[in-house]
C-alpha positions in Angstrom: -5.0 15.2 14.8 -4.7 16.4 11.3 -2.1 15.2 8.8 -1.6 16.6 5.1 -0.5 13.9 2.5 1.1 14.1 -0.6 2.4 11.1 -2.7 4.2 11.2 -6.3 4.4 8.5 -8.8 6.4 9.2 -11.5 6.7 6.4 -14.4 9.7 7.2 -16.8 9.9 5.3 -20.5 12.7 4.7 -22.3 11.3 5.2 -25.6 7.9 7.0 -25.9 4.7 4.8 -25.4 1.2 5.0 -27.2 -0.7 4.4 -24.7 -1.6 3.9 -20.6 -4.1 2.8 -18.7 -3.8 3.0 -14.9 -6.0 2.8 -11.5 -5.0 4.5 -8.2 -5.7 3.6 -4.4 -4.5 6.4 -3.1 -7.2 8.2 -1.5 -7.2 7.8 2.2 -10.9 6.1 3.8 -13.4 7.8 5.8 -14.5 5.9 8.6 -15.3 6.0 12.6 -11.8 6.2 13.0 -10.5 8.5 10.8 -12.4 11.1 8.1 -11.0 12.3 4.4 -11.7 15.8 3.5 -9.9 16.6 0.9 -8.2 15.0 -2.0 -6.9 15.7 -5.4 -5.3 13.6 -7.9 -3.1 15.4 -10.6 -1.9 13.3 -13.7 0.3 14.4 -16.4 0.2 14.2 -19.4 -3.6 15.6 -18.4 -6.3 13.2 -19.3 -10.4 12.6 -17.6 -10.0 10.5 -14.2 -12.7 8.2 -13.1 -13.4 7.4 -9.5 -15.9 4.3 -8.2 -15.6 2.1 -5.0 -14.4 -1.7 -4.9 -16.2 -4.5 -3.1 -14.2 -3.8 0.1 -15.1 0.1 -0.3 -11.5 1.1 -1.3 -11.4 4.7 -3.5 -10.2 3.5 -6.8 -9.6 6.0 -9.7 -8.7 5.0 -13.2 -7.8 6.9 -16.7 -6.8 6.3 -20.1 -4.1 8.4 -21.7 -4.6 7.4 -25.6 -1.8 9.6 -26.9 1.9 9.4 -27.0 3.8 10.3 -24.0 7.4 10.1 -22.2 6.3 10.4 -18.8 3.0 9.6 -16.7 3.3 11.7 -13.5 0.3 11.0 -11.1 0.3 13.1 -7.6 -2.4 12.6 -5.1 -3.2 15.3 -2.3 -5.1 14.6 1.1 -6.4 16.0 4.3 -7.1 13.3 6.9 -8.8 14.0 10.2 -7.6 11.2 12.8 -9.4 10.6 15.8 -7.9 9.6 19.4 -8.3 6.0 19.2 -8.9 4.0 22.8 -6.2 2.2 24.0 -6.1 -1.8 23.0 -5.8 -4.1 26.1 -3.3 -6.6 26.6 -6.0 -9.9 26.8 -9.4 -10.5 26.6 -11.2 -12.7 29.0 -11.7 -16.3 29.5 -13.9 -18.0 26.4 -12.8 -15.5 23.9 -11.9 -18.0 21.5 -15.0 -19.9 21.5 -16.7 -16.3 21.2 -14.7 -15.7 18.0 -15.6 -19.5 16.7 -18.8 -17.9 16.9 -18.7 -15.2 15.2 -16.3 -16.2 12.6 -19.4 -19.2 11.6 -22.1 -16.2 12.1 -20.5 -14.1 10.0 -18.6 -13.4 6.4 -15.0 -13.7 7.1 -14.0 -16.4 4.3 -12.3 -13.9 2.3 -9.8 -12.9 5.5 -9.2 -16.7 6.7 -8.2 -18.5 3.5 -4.8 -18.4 1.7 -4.7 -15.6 -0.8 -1.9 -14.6 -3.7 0.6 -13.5 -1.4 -0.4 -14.9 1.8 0.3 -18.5 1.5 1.5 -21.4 3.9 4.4 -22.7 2.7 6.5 -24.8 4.7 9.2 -22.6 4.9 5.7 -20.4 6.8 5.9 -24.0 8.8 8.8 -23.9 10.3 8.8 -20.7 11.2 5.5 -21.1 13.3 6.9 -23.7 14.8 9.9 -22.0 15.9 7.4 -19.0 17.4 5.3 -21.2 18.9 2.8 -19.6 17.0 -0.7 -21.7 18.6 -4.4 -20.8 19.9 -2.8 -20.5 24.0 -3.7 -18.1 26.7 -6.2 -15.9 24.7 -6.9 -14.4 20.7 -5.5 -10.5 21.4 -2.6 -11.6 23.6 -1.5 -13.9 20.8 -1.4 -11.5 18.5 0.9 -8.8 20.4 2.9 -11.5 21.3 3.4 -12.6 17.4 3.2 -8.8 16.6 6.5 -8.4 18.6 8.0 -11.8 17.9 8.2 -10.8 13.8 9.5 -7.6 14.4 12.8 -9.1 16.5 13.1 -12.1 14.5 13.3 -9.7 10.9 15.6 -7.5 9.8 14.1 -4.1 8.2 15.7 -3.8 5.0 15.1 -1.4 2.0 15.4 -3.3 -1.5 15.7 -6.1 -0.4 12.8 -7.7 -1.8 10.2 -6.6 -4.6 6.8 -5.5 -4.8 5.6 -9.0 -6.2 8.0 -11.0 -4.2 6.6 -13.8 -2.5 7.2 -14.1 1.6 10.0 -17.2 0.4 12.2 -14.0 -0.1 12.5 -12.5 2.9 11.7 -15.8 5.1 15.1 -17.2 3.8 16.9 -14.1 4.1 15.2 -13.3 7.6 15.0 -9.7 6.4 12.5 -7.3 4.5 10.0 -4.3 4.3 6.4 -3.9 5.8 4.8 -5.8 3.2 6.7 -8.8 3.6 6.3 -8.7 7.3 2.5 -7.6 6.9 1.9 -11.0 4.6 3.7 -13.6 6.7 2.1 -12.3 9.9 -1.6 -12.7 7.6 -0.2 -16.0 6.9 0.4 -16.9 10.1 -2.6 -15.5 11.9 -5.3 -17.6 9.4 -3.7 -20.4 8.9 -2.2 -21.2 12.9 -4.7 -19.1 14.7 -7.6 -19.4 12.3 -8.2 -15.2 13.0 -9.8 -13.2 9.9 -6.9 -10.9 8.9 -6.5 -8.5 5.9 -4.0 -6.3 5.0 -3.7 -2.4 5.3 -2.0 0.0 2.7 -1.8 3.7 4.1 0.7 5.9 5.6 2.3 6.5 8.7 3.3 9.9 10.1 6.9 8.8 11.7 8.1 12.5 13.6 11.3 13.2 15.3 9.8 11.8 18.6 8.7 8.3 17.1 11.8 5.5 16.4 9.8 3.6 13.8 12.3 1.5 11.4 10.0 2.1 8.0 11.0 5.0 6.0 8.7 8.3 5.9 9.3 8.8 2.4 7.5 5.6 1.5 3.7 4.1 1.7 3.4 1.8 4.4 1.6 -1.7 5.4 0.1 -3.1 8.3 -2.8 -6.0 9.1 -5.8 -5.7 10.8 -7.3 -9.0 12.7 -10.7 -9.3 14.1 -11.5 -9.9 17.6 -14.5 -10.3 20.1 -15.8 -7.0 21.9 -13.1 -4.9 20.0 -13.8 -5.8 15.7 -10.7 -4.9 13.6 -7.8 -3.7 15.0 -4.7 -3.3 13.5 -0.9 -4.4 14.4 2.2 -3.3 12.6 4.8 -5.7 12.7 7.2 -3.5 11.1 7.7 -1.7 14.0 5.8 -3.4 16.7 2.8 -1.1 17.4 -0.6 -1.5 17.6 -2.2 1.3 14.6 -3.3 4.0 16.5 -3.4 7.7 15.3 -0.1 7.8 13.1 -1.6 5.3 10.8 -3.6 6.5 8.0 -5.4 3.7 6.1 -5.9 4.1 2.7 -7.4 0.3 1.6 -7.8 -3.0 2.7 -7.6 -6.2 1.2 -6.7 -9.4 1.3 -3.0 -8.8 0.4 -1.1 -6.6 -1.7 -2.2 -7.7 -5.0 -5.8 -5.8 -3.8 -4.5 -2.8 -2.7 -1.4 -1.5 -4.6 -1.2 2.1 -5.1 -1.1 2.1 -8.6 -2.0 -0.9 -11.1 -1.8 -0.6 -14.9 -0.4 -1.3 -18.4 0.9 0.5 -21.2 1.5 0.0 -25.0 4.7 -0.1 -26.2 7.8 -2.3 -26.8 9.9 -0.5 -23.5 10.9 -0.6 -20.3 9.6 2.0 -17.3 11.4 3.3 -14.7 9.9 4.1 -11.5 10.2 7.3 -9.2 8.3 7.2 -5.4 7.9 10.2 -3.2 5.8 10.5 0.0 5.4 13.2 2.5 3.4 13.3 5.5 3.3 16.1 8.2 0.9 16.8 10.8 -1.7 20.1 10.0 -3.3 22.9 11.7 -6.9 21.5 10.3 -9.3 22.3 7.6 -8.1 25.2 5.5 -10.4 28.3 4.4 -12.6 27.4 1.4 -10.8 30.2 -0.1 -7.2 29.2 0.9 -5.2 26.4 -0.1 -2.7 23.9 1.7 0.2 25.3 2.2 3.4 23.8 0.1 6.8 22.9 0.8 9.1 24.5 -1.3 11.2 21.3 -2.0 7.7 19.3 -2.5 7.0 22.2 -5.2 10.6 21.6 -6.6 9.6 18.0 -7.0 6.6 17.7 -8.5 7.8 20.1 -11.2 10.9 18.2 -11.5 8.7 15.1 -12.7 6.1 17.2 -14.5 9.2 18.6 -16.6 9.6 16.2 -20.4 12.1 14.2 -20.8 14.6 15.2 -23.8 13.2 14.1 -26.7 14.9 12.1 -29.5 16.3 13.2 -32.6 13.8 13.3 -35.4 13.5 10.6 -37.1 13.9 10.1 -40.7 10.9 9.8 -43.0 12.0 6.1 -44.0 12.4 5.4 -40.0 9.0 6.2 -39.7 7.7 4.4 -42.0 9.0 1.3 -40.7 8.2 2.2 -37.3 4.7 3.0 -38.2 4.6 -0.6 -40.1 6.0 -2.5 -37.1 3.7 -1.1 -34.7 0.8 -2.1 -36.8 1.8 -5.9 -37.4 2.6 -6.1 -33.0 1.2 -3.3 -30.3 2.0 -5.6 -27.1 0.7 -4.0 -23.9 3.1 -4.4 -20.8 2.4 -4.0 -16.8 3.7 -0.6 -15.3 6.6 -1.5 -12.8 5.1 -2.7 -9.9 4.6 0.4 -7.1 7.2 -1.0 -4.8 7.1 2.2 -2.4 6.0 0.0 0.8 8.2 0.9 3.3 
């Protein structure tokens, strides 16, 4: 299976800033399961992109746009090859927990069993396991669908209703959310009560007429991945109880969302941004010519030059106006975070 990605970020300023300075994980991973084979990141205004690999081999690029600007428009382009993936059993057999104790103190899993920035157990985590039942019984991968469906009927999916930086207090009182929330308190849940190295997934997921999957298509997605005897990491998707298969397209891993968001930065100025999201994936006949690009949607064209197009510009300012401006950005040049990519469906 073939799918063809494209995802817009569009950061809007009030009042023009001096500077940005930004890093992406956006481009999809190549591994036994799935293979990358072509990618493009566009950024506007234009500017040199860099590109090097993180400890968890994640594809991060980052730039610097020195100059002034309205706008930063960033667009990334894939091709992703998905293989068939075998299908995931119900159980495993008797002594698989003992067989994970094992390989859990052979190998380097610390990282994926200890709380992490969003991933915490809080009581509020507490009682909630506790009304799950959420204990090492019957055997490590049956636990895990079983939990898998359990947070998916127990949690609303609801759009907006919490942040990108919102910690899992938000949607655990209000028993609703997106796929990160879901993703972190299931993380939670499976290191702390079932002592299971678990990470999180950012990535995509091709949704199709045929599929009822409550995320949105027009959104990045989130799942976790947990590692188990005879099968290694294999992912579950609360959101919409599946286990990943072919329809999810991983594009990092981490141990939470503060690893892996899509875009991370700052920028100089004294202003606030607004943010603009766009994601489309659809499935793809394969590899194009070397000669012969992928094709376009016309309303994905109408888009992208949509948030490549300035913003109205100001009214000239007056030479004392500029003078003063020029003297207060001298005497304070404060640097502020980019809005927080919350595009997680």
């Amino acid at each position: 299976m073939y799918y063809s990605i494209r995802h817009l970020t569009k950061f809007l300023y009030k009042t023009p800033v001096s500077e940005s300075i930004m890093e992406t994980r956006m481009h999809p991973r190549s591994d036994a399961q799935q293979r990358c084979l072509t990618f493009h990141l566009s950024v506007s205004p234009r500017c040199r992109v860099f590109s090097h690999r993180d400890h968890l081999a994640n594809h991060v690029h980052h730039f610097d746009i020195p100059g002034q600007h309205g706008q930063l428009v960033i667009v990334a382009e894939s091709l992703v090859e998905m293989a068939i993936h075998d299908e995931i059993p119900q159980s495993l057999p008797d002594g698989s927990w003992d067989e994970l104790d094992r390989l859990v103190h052979e190998g380097d899993f610390w990282e994926m069993l200890l709380p992490s920035e969003f991933a915490q157990f809080t009581p509020e985590l507490e009682e909630l396991g506790k009304h799950l039942d959420v204990r090492r019984k019957d055997d490590p991968l049956s636990a895990l669908h079983k939990l898998n469906t359990q947070l998916c009927e127990y949690f609303d999916y609801k759009p907006k209703s919490t942040k990108a930086d919102s910690p899992i207090e938000v949607a655990l009182s209000t028993k609703a959310g997106v796929c990160q929330d879901f993703s972190h308190i299931m993380i939670s849940l499976v290191r702390s009560q079932l002592e299971i190295p678990c990470r999180y997934v950012s990535g995509y997921l091709y949704h199709g007429d045929a599929h009822k999957d409550r995320s949105e298509s027009s959104a990045t997605h989130a799942w976790v991945e947990a590692f188990l005897p005879e099968l290694g990491w294999i992912g579950f998707d609360p959101t919409n109880d599946l286990v990943a298969g072919d329809r999810h397209i991983r594009t990092a891993i981490g141990r939470d969302y503060s690893d892996v968001p899509p875009t991370h930065g700052i920028y100089r100025g004294r202003t606030k941004s607004e943010l603009s999201v766009a994601v489309r994936v659809e499935p793809s006949e394969g590899t194009p010519f070397l000669d012969r690009e992928l094709p376009v949607p016309e309303d994905w064209s109408v888009l992208v030059e949509k948030a490549q197009a300035l913003p109205e510009q100001p009214p000239p300012m007056s030479r004392h106006a500029q003078q003063a401006q020029q003297q207060q950005s001298t005497d304070d040049t404060p640097r502020s975070p980019h809005a927080p990519t919350d595009s997680s469906s």
